[in-house]
N, C-alpha and C positions, 0 to 999 in steps of 0.2 A: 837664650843667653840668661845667664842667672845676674839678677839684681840685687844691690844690696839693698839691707830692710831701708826703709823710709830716714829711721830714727839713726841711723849709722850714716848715713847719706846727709843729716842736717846738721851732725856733728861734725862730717868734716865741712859743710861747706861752713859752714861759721867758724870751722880751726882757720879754715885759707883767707876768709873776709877778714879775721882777726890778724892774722898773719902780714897780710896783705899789708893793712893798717899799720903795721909798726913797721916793717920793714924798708928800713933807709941805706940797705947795701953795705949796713958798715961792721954788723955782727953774723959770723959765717955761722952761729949756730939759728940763729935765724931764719938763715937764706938756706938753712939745708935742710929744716922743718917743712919749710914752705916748700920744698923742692919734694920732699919725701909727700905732705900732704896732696901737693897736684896730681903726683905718680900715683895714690891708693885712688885719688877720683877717680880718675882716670881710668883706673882696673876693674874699682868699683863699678863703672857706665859704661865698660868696653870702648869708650873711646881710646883718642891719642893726642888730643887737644886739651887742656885746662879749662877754655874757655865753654868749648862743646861738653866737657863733663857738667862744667858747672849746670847751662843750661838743663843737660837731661837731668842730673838731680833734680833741680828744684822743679821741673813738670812730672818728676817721679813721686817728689814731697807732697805737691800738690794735689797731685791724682789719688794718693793715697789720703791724703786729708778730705779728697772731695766723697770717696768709697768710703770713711768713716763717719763721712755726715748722713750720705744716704742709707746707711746701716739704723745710725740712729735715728733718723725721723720714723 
């Protein structure tokens, strides 16, 4: 399965955690960013859950953050 890069993966999970954040149910352009941002994680990690996208991002972010350290030591 193809992954998205790291860096595209931390963008949106910070659009949805920001998202998340403001979103009080009462501006529909809001609720349909957020609705669109879950849908690209989601595509982005092969999942079908927001909650499981998120997860595998951030062990994707991570994993690639840990492969950029062991590169430069």
């Amino acid at each position: 399965m193809l992954m998205a890069h790291p860096t595209v993966l931390l963008d949106l999970v910070e659009r949805y955690e920001l998202l998340t954040s403001v979103a009080d149910g009462t501006d529909p352009r809001i609720a349909g960013q957020l609705r669109d941002t879950a849908y690209t994680l989601c595509v982005s990690t092969g999942t079908r859950d927001v909650t499981e996208a998120l997860a595998v991002a951030r062990a994707h972010i991570v994993a690639a953050e840990d492969a950029a350290d062991g590169a430069a030591a």
